[in-house]
N, C-alpha and C positions, 0 to 999 in steps of 0.2 A: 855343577860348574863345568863349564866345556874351556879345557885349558888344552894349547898347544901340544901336540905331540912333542916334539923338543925344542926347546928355549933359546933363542939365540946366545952365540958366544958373550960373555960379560965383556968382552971388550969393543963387541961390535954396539951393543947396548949402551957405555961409555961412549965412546964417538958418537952416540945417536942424545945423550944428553937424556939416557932414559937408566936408571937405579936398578942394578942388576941384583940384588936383593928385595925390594918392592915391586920394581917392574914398572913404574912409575914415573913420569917425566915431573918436571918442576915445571914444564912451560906452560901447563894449568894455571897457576897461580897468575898467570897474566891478567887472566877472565877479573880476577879480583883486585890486582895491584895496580889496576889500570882507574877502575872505577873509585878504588877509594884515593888514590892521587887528584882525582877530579873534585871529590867531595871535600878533602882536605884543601884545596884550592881556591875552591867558591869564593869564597869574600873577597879573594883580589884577583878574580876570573868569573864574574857571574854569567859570561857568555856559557859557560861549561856547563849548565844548567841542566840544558836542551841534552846532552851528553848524555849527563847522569841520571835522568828519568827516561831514556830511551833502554837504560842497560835491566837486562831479565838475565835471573838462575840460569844457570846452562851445565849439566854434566857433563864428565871428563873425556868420552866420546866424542859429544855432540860438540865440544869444544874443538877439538882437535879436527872433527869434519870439515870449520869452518875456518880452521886457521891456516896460517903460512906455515908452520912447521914441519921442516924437511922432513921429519919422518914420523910425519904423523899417523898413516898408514900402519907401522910399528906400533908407535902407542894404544892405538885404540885395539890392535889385533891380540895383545899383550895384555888388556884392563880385565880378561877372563879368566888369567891367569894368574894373576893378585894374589896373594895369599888371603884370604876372607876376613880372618880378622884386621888385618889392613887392610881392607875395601871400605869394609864394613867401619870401619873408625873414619876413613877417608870421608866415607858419604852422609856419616855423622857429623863430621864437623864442617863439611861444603853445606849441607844444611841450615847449621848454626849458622854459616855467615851470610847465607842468600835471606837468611830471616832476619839477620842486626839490617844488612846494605836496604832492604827492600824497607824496613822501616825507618828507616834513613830518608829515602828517600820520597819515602811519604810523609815527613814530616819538611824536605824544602817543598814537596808539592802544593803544603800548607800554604807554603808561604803564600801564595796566588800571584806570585812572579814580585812580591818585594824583597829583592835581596839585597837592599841596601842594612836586613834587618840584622843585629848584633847579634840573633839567633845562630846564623848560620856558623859563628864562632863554635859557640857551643855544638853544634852539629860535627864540626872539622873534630873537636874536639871527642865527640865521643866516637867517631870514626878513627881515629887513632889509640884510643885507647882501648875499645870495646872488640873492633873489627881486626886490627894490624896483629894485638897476640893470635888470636884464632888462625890466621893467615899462615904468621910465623908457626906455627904449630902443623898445618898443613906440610907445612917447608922441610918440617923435622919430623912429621912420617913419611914425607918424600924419600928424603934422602938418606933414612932409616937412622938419623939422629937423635931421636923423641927423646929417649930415658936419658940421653948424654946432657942434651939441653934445657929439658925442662925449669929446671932451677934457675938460669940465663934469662929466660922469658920472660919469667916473674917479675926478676928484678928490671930489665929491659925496659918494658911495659908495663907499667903499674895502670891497673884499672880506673875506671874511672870513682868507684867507691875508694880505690886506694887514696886517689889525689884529693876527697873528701876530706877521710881521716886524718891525711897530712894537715892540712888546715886546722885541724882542732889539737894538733899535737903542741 
C-alpha cells in the first residue's frame, strides 16, 4: 500500500466533502445514483433508454478522473490511503452493484427497444429494491456510518424477496 506521507488536515478534507476517517468522498456514489434514477424512470421517460445502456462500471479513481469534482485530484491521491479493510469492503460492494446495474440492463436490452413493456416496472422495481440498499450501504462506509445504520436500511429498503413475503403474510 503506498499511502501519503501525511494526511491532509481533517478539516481541509471536510471543506473538500471527502471523510476524514475513510478518506473517501461520497461523490462516487453519483456513478450509481445517477443511473439507477434513469432505470427507475424508464416507463415514463423510455427516451433514457439510450442513457442507461451506454453506462459501464467505472472505479472510484477512474471516476473522479473524469468528473467535475473540485477536488478530485484529492480523492483519488487519498484512495491509497484507505484504510484496506474499507477499500477492500468498498470494492466489494461497487462490485455487487456494477453486477445487479449491469444485469439490469441487459434485461431492458432484452427488450429490443419495446418499452412500452410492463416489464420495465418490474425492472424500476427491482432497481430500487435490489441496487438502492447496496448503494445506501456504500453511503454508510463512506461516511463511516455502517454499524450506526445498518439496521435503518433493512427497514428502509426491504428487498425484493422481503416485498414477496409480504404478500403472503
Amino acid at each position: 500500500m503506498s499511502e501519503m506521507s501525511t494526511l491532509p488536515d481533517a478539516n481541509l478534507l471536510l471543506d473538500a466533502n471527502i471523510n476524514p476517517s475513510t478518506l473517501l468522498a461520497t461523490d462516487y456514489l453519483n456513478h450509481f445514483n445517477e443511473v439507477l434514477m434513469l432505470i427507475e424512470m424508464l416507463s415514463a421517460m423510455p427516451e433514457c433508454a439510450e442513457d442507461i445502456v451506454a453506462w459501464r462500471p467505472m472505479g472510484y479513481a477512474d471516476y473522479f478522473q473524469q468528473s467535475t469534482f473540485k477536488e478530485k485530484q484529492l480523492a483519488i491521491s487519498l484512495y491509497d490511503s484507505v484504510p484496506p479493510a474499507v477499500r477492500d469492503q468498498l470494492e466489494s460492494l461497487v462490485h455487487e452493484i456494477d453486477v445487479k446495474i449491469e444485469g439490469l440492463i441487459e434485461r431492458i436490452v432484452d427488450l429490443n427497444g419495446d418499452l412500452s413493456n410492463e416489464f420495465l416496472d418490474s425492472v424500476a422495481f427491482m432497481a430500487s429494491t435490489e441496487v438502492r440498499p447496496l448503494i445506501d450501504r456504500v453511503s454508510a462506509l463512506i461516511n463511516d456510518t455502517a454499524n450506526a445504520t445498518d439496521w435503518m436500511l433493512a427497514i428502509d429498503h426491504p428487498t425484493a424477496q422481503d416485498e414477496v413475503d409480504r404478500l403472503f403474510d
